[in-house]
C-alpha positions in Angstrom: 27.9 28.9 -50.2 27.0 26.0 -52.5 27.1 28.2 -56.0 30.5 30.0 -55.0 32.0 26.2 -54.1 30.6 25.0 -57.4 32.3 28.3 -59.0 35.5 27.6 -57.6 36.1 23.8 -56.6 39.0 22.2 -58.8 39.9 18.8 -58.4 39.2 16.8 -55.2 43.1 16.3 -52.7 41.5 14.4 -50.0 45.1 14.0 -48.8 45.9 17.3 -49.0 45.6 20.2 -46.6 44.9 24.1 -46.4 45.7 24.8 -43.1 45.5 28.3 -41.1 47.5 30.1 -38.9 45.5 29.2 -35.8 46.3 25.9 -36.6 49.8 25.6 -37.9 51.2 27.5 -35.1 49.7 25.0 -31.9 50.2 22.1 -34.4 54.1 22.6 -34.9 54.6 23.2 -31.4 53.3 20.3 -29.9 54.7 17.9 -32.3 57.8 15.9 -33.4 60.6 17.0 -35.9 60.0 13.7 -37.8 56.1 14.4 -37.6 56.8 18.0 -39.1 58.6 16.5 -41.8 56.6 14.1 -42.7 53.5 16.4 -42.9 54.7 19.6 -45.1 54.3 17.9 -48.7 50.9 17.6 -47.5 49.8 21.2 -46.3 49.3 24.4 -48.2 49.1 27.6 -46.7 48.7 30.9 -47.8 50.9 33.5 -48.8 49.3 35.6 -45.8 50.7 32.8 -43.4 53.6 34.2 -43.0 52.2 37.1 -41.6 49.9 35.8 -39.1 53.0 33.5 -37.7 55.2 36.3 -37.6 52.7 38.4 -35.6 51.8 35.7 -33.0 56.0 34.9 -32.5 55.9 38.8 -31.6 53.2 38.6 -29.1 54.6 35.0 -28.3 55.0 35.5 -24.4 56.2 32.5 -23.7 58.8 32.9 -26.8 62.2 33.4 -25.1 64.1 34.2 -28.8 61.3 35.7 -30.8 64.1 36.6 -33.4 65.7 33.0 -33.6 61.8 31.6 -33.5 60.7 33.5 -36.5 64.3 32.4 -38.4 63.3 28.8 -37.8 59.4 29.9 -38.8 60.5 31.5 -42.0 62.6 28.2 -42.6 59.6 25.7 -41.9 57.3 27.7 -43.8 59.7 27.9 -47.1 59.2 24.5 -47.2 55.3 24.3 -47.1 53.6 24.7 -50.5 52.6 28.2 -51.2 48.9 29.4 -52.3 47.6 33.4 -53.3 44.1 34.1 -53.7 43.5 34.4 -57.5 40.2 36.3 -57.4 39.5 38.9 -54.6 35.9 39.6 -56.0 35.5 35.9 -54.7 36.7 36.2 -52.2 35.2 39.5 -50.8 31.8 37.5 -51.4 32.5 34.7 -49.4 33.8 36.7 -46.8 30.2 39.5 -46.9 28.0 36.5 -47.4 29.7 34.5 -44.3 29.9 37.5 -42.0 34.1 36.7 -42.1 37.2 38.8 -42.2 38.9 38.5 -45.7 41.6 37.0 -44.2 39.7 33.8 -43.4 37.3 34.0 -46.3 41.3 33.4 -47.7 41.7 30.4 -46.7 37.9 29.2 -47.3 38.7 30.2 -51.4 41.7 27.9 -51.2 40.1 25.2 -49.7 37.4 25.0 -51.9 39.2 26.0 -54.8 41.6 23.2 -54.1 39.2 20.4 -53.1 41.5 20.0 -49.9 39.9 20.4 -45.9 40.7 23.6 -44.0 42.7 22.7 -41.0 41.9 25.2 -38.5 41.4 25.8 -34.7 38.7 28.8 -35.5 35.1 27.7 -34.1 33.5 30.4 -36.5 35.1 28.5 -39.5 34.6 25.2 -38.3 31.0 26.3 -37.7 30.2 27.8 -40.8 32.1 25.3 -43.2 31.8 22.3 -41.6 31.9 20.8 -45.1 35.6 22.4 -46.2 36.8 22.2 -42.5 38.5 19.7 -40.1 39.8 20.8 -36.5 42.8 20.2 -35.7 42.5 17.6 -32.9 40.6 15.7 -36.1 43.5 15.9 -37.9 45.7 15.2 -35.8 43.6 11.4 -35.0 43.3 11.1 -39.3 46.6 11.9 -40.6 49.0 11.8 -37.7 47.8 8.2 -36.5 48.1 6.7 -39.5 
C-alpha cells in the first residue's frame, strides 16, 4: 500500500473530504439543511456516487417518493465536487492487493491521490486504510462540531 500511496498522493487537503456512498447517504439524512450546506465545498465524491445513491433511494424502504428523493439527490450531488478515477491499472491494483471491489478501491485512489481522508461507514475500509480513512461518527465530532 505504501509504494501505490507514494505513486499517487498529490498535495495534502486536510480540510477536504472523499466521502463514499455508505456515508453520504446516513450523513445527509440525519443532518441539518444549514449543515448540508455548509459541508459540500468540502466533500468530493466520485463520479460513481451517483449511482450507488440512486440504487439505495430504489431499495429505500422507508422512502415514501423514491422519484421526488432521487430529484432532490441529483440536485445535492450537482453541487458536490466531482472526481473520475484517472488510472484503472491503479486502481485494479489496489483493489487485487487489498482484497476490494473496484468500486471501493475507487474511492481509496482518490483519497490518496488527493491527500484528503475517506469518509466512510465500511468497516473493511476503515480497517484496511486506517491511514486514508475517518468513520463517519469521527467526522461528524471533527468537522461538524467545529
Amino acid at each position: 500500500m505504501v509504494a501505490i500511496s507514494e505513486r499517487v498522493k498529490e498535495e495534502k487537503n486536510p480540510d477536504k473530504y472523499v466521502i463514499d456512498a455508505s456515508a453520504l447517504y446516513p450523513m445527509l439524512l440525519r443532518i441539518s439543511t444549514s449543515e448540508i450546506l455548509e459541508q459540500l465545498s468540502k466533500l468530493t465524491v466520485l463520479d460513481l456516487t451517483k449511482y450507488e445513491i440512486g440504487n439505495t433511494v430504489r431499495y429505500d424502504r422507508s422512502a415514501k417518493d423514491q422519484l421526488k428523493l432521487t430529484e432532490l439527490w441529483d440536485e445535492l450531488l450537482s453541487e458536490i465536487r466531482e472526481e473520475r478515477i484517472d488510472d484503472m491499472k491503479l486502481v485494479q491494483e489496489i483493489a487485487l492487493k487489498n482484497d476490494l471491489t473496484f468500486y471501493d478501491a475507487s474511492y481509496v485512489h482518490v483519497a490518496i491521490r488527493s491527500g484528503s481522508k475517506l469518509v466512510t461507514s465500511d468497516g473493511e475500509i476503515l480497517w484496511k486504510f486506517k491511514d486514508v480513512t475517518l468513520d463517519l461518527t469521527s467526522y461528524k465530532e471533527k468537522v461538524l462540531k467545529r
